[in-house]
C-alpha positions, 0 to 999 in steps of 0.5 A: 093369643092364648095357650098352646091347643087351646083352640086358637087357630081352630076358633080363628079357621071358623070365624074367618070360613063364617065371614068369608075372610083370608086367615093369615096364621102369624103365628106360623110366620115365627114357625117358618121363620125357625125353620128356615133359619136352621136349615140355611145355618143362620143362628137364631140371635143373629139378628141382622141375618134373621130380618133378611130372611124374614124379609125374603121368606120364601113361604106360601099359604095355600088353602086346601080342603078347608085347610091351609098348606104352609109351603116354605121353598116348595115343601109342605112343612105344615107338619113340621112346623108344629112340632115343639122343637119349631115352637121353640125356634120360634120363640127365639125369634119372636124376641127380637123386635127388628125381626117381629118388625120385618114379619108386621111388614110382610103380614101387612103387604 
């Protein structure tokens, strides 16, 4: 955890190459999350329409040239979902605890 470009995500990329571990950007769940809710017209303190989509989000990671594609409904939005706009969307939904609890499940599976 840590400021925005601080290096988290490339300190993380590292450490998880060096031990040959599976990085999972949890940070990115909230992201994607943001984003899908806006595109399927879900507002972002509707809490019970949230936990559904996260608990169905139709989103994979997929490493590629040492990097990973985040694909939400088969479009690469990994671009996208760092823009502040996202960041913000996902910082809504990241105060719900019920949604946090519904993402926890689906990082854990």
């Amino acid at each position: 955890d840590g400021p925005v470009s601080s290096g988290k995500g490339t300190v993380a990329r590292l450490v998880a190459a060096r031990l040959a571990w599976h990085l999972l950007d949890s940070g990115a769940l909230y992201r994607v999350l943001g984003l899908h809710a806006r595109r399927q017209g879900v507002a972002l303190d509707d809490e019970a329409a949230l936990i559904r989509l996260a608990e169905h989000l139709p989103v994979v990671f997929r490493e590629q040239a040492g990097d990973t594609a985040v694909i939400l409904e088969g479009e690469d939005v990994g671009g996208e979902i760092r823009r502040e706009e996202v960041g913000e969307m996902a910082s809504q939904v990241a105060v719900l605890q019920p949604v946090r609890d519904a993402l926890l499940a689906r990082q854990r599976a």
